[in-house]
C-alpha positions in Angstrom: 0.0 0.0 0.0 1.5 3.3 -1.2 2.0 5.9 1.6 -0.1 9.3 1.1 1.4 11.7 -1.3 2.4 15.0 0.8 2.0 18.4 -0.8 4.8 20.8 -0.1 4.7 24.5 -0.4 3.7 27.6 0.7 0.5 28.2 2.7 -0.8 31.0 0.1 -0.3 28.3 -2.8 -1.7 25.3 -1.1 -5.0 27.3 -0.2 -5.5 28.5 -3.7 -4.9 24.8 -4.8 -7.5 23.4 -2.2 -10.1 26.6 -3.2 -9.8 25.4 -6.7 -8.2 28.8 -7.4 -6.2 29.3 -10.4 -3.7 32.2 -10.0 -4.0 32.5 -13.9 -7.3 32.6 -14.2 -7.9 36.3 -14.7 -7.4 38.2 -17.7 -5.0 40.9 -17.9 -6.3 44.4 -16.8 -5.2 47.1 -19.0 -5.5 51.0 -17.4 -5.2 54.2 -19.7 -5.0 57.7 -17.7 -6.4 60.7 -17.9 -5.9 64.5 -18.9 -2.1 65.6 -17.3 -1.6 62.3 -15.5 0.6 59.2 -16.0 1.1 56.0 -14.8 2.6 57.2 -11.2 -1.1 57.9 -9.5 -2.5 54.6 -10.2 0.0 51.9 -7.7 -2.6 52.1 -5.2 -5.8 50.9 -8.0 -3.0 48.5 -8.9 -2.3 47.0 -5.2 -6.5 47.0 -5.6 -6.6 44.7 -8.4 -4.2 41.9 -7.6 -4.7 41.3 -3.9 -8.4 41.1 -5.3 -7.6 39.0 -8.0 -3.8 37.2 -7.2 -1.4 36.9 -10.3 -3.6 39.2 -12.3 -1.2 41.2 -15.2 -1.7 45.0 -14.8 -0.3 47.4 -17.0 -0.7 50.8 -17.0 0.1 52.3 -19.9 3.0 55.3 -19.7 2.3 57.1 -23.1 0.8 60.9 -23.6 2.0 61.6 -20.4 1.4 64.7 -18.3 1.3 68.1 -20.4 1.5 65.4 -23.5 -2.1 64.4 -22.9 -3.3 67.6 -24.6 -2.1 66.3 -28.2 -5.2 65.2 -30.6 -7.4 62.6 -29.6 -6.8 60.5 -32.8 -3.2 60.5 -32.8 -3.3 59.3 -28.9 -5.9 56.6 -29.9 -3.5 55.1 -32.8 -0.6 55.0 -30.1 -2.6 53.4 -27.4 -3.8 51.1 -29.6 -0.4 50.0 -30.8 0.6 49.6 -27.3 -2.0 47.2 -26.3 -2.1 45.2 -29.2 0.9 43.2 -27.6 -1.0 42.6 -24.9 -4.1 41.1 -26.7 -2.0 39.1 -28.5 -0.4 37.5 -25.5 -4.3 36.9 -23.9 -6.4 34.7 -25.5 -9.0 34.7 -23.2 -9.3 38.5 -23.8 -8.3 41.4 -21.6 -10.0 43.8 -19.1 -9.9 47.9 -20.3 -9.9 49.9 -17.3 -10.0 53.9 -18.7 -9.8 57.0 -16.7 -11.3 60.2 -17.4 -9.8 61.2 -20.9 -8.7 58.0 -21.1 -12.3 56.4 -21.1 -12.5 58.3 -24.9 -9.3 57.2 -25.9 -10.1 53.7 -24.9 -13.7 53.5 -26.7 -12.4 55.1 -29.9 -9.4 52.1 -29.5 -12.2 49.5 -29.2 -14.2 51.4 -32.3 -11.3 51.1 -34.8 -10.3 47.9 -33.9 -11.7 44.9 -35.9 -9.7 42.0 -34.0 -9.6 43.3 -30.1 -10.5 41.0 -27.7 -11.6 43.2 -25.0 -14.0 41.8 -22.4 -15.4 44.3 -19.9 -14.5 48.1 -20.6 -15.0 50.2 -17.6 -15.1 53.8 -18.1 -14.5 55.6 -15.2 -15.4 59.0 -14.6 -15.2 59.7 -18.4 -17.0 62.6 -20.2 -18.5 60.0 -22.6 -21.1 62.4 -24.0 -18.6 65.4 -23.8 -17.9 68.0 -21.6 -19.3 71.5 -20.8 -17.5 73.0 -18.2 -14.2 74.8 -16.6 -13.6 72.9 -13.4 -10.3 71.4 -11.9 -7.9 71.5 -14.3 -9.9 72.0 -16.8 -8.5 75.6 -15.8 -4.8 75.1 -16.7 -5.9 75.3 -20.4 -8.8 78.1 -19.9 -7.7 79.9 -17.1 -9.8 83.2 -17.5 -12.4 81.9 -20.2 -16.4 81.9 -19.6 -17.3 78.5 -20.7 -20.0 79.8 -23.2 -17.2 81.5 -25.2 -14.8 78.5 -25.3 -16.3 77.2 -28.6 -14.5 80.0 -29.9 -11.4 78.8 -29.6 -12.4 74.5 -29.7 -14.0 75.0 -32.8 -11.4 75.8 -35.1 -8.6 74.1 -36.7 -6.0 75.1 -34.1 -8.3 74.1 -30.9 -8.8 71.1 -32.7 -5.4 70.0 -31.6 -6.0 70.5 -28.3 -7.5 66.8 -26.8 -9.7 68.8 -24.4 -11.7 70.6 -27.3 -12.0 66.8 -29.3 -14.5 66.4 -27.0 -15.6 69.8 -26.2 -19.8 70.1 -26.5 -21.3 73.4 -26.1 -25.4 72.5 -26.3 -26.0 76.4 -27.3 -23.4 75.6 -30.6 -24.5 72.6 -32.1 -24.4 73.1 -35.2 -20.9 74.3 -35.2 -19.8 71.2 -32.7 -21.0 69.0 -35.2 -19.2 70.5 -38.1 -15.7 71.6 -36.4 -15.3 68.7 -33.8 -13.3 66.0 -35.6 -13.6 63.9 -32.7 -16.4 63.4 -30.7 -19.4 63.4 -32.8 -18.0 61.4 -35.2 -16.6 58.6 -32.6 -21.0 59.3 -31.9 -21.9 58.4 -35.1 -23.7 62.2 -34.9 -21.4 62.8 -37.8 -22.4 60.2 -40.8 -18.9 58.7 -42.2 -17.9 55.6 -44.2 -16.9 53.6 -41.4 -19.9 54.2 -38.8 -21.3 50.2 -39.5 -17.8 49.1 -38.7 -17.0 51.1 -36.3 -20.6 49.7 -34.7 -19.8 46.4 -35.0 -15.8 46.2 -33.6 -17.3 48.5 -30.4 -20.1 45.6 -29.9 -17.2 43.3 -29.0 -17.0 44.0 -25.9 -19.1 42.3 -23.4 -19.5 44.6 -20.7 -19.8 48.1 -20.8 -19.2 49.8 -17.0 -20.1 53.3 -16.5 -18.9 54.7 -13.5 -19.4 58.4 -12.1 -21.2 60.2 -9.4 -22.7 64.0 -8.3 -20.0 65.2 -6.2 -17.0 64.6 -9.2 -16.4 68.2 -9.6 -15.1 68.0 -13.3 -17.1 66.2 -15.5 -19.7 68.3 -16.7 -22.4 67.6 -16.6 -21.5 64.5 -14.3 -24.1 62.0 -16.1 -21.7 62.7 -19.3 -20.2 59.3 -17.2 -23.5 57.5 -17.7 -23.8 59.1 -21.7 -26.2 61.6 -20.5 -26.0 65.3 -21.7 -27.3 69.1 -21.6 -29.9 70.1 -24.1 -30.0 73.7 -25.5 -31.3 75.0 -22.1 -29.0 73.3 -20.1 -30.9 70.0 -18.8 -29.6 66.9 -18.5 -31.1 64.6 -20.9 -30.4 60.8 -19.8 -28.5 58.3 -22.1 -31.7 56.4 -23.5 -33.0 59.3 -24.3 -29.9 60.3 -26.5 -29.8 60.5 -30.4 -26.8 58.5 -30.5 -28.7 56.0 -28.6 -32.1 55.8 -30.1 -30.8 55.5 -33.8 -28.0 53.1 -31.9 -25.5 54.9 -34.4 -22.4 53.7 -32.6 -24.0 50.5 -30.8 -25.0 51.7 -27.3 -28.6 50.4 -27.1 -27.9 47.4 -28.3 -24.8 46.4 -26.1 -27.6 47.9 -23.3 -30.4 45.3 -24.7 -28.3 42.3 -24.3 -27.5 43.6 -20.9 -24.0 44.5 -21.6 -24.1 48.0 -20.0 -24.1 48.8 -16.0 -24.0 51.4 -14.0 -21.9 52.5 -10.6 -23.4 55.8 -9.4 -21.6 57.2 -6.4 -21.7 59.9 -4.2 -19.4 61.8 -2.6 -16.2 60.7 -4.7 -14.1 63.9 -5.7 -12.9 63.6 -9.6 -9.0 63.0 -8.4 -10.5 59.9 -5.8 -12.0 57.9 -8.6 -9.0 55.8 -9.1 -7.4 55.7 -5.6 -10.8 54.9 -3.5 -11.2 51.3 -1.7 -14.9 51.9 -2.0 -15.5 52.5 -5.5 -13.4 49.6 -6.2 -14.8 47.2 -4.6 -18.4 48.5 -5.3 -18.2 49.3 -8.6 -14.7 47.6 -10.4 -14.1 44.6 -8.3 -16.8 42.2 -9.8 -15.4 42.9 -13.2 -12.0 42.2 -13.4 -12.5 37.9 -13.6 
């Protein structure tokens, strides 16, 4: 009769082994900053995510960093993407995008122009998905002095357009001009018709989880339910995402990811613009759950 095989090792391991926990089981987490930031802020969402989720692969991506995060939205998307395609490639059960602030744009215009990704749950969080309409934080390094109702001015010409804030600049009392002078934002929308808006629909669709995150108290985002997709009409109310162009003609996918139940929502309270990333609690109420 054979003697009983012993199992030698460290306590962490043999628990995961006897849990039926398998260190590699997650996919890799992919985060993308926002406007004048880097990869230094976000060690402490990092620490978050593996003690979470052990052996998890994080990468934050260092690239447009600091003052660099004002170049043009479309030039940063075609970097970024070049910079996670590795990463795809190496995950073959697909990766998580976890996108900041700017970086929540910059992260669904990636997943729009990209036919082959592989991303599984894309949480945007605190991201002015529908745009933004308002001088707050540091929004104010770039308009110091400016009124916000005269910003258009300067964001809808050629020369703001090279400014990333003004890609996704959207003053409700200028449409008409936002629509014809934004090369960003409306046309990442599917507001402005183009060639590749059924292809662009279909590479977004993807995904299998859409995660909005955002909350009343943020400070920047303006309005804050630009988090959720919701925006200002021409006097200045907050019209929610379903009720959305983009979302009732489904132009870029939205309603349809929603109808499948692909999209959630994490509303919180009391969560300053600069706390979105390093909070315990909106992690583990509103990221935590995605990152398998």
């Amino acid at each position: 009769m054979k003697s009983p095989q012993v199992i030698r090792g460290s306590p962490t391991l043999l628990l995961l082994l006897l849990t039926g926990v398998c260190i590699d089981a997650y996919r890799p987490v992919v985060i993308v900053h926002g406007l004048f930031q880097g990869p230094e802020p976000f060690k402490k969402l990092v620490q978050y995510i593996t003690k979470a989720h052990p052996g998890t692969k994080v990468k934050v991506i260092s690239l447009y960093n600091n003052e660099n995060s004002l170049r043009p939205l479309w030039r940063q998307v075609q970097d970024f993407r070049k910079a996670i395609d590795p990463i795809m490639r190496k995950a073959p059960n697909g990766i998580h995008l976890l996108c900041y602030s700017q970086g929540g744009l910059i992260c669904r215009a990636l997943l729009s122009r990209t036919p082959y990704h592989n991303v599984h749950s894309f949480i945007s969080l605190a991201s002015p998905q529908a745009g933004q309409y308002g001088i707050t934080g540091y929004l104010k390094q770039v308009f110091p002095v400016m009124l916000r109702k005269i910003v258009f001015h300067i964001c809808y010409t050629r020369l703001g357009q090279k400014l990333s804030i003004c890609n996704f600049w959207n003053d409700p009392h200028h449409r008409s001009r936002y629509f014809q002078k934004n090369i960003f934002l409306p046309q990442l929308d599917g507001d402005k018709p183009h060639k590749y808006m059924k292809a662009w629909r279909k590479n977004f669709l993807r995904i299998k989880k859409l995660v909005l995150i955002g909350g009343p108290d943020d400070g920047v985002i303006t309005p804050w339910q630009s988090s959720l997709f919701g925006f200002y009409d021409s006097r200045e109310h907050v019209v929610q995402m379903m009720n959305e162009q983009f979302y009732k003609e489904d132009t870029f996918g939205l309603k349809t990811l929603n109808a499948r139940g692909g999209v959630s929502t994490c509303v919180l309270p009391g969560v300053e613009h600069s706390y979105w990333y390093s909070s315990s609690e909106v992690f583990r109420r509103c990221i935590k759950k995605w990152l398998t």
